[in-house]
C-alpha positions in Angstrom: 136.5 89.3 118.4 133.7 91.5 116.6 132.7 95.0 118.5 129.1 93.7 119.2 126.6 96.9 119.9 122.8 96.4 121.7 120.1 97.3 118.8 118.4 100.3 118.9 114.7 99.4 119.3 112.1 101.9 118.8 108.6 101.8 118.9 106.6 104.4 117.1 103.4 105.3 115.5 103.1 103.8 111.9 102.9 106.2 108.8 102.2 105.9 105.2 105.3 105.5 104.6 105.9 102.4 106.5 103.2 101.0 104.7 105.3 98.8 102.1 107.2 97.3 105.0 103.9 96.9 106.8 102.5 94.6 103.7 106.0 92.8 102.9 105.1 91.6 107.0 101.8 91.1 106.6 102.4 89.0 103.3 105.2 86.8 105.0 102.9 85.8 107.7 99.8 84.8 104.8 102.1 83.0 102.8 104.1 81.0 105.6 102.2 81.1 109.0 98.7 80.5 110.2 98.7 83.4 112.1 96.7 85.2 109.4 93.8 83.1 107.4 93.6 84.6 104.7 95.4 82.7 101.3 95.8 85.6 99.0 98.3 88.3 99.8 97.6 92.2 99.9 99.1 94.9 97.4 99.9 98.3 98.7 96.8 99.7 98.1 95.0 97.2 100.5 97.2 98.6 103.2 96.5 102.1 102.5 92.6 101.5 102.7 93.5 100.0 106.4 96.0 102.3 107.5 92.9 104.8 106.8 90.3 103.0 108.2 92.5 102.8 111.4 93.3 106.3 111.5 89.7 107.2 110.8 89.0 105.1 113.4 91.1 107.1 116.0 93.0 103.3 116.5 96.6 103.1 116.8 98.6 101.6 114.5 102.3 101.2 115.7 105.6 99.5 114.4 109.3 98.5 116.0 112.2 99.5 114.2 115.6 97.8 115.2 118.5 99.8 114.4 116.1 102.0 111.9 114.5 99.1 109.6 110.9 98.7 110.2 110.7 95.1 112.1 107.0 94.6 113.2 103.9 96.4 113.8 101.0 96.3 116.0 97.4 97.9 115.8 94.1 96.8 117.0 90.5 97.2 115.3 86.7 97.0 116.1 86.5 93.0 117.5 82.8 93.2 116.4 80.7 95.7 113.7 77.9 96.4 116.9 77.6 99.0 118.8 77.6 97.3 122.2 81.3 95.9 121.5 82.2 99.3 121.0 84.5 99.0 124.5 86.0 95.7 122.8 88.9 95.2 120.6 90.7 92.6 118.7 94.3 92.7 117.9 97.5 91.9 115.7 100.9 91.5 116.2 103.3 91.1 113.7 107.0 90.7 113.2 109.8 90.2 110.2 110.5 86.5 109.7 114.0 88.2 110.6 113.3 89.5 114.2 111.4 87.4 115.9 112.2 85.9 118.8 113.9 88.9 120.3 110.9 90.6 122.3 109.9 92.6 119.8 106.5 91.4 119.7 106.3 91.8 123.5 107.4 95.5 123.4 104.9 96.2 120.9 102.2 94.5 123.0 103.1 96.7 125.8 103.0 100.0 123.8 99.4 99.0 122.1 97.8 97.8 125.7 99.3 101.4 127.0 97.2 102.8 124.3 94.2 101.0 124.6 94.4 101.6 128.6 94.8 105.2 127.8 92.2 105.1 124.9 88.2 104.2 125.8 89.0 100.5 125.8 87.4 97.7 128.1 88.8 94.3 126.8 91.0 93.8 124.2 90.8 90.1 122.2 93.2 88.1 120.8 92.1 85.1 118.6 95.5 82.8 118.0 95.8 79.4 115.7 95.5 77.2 118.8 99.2 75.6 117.8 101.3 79.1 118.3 102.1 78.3 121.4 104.5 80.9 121.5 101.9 83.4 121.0 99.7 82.0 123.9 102.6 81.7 126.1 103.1 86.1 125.0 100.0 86.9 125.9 99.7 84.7 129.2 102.9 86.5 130.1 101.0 89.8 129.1 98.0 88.6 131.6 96.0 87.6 128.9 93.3 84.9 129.9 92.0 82.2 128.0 88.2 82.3 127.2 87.9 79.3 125.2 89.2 77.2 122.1 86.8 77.1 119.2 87.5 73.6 117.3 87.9 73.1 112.8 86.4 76.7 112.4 89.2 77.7 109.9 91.5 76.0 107.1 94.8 76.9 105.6 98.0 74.8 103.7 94.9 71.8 103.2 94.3 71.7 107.3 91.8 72.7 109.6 92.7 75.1 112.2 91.6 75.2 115.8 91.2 79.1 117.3 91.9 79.3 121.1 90.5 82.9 122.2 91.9 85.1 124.7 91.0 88.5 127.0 93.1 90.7 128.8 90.8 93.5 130.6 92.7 96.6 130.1 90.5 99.8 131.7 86.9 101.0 132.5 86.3 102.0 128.9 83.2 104.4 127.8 
């Protein structure tokens, strides 16, 4: 019988050089999922103009490596451009075709909410593809609340997607 060892999960801040793995991710989930609208993939550049942005920002950015390979990453960003949602966030979650289904997604959501509780955050918002139930059902777990379900307001693979809208409330912010 095989000598079967736990993973070694950690969970750290990103850096530039976790960008490539960060954008081989990212791309995965554009070219199979609906958990990312867009239809065109991102080259490397792309995600060093985010990772930037981010850090500019002051907004965290952090991955999950099992057993040292970069498996997922998590950050959150501005959830609207106007100065009265400066309390507000939206979020991502994202892991390797490879590793999901192993908590990783859950231990990343932990770390980031630590952050954002720690940071000047109020709310933090997570806008899913209404048929990821498995992404609901994280978040529920997380004590995430639905808000609402907006109907048709997206397409991908020749569909129209429905986008159920979620809030957890995370600390006093400002």
């Amino acid at each position: 019988m095989p000598d079967t060892q736990p993973a070694t999960i950690t969970i750290r801040d990103a850096t530039e050089a976790d960008l490539a793995d960060i954008m081989e991710i990212y791309n995965d989930a554009v070219l199979n999922t609906t958990a990312i609208w867009n239809d065109n993939v991102v080259d490397l550049a792309n995600r060093q103009d985010w990772f930037a942005a981010r850090m500019a920002r002051g907004f965290p950015i952090l991955v999950a490596e099992v057993d040292g390979r970069l498996s997922g990453y998590a950050s959150y960003g501005d959830w609207r451009a106007f100065e009265g949602f400066r309390h507000t966030v939206e979020h991502s979650v994202y892991v390797h075709r490879h590793a999901r289904g192993h908590g990783l997604g859950r231990l990343l959501m932990h770390s980031l909410i630590e952050r954002a509780e720690k940071g000047r955050v109020h709310v933090m918002v997570a806008c899913i593809e209404a048929k990821n139930e498995a992404s609901i059902r994280l978040h529920e777990k997380l004590g995430f609340r639905t808000t609402g379900t907006f109907l048709e307001v997206g397409t991908k693979f020749g569909r129209w997607l429905d986008l159920t809208c979620m809030e957890l409330r995370v600390g006093e912010g400002g």
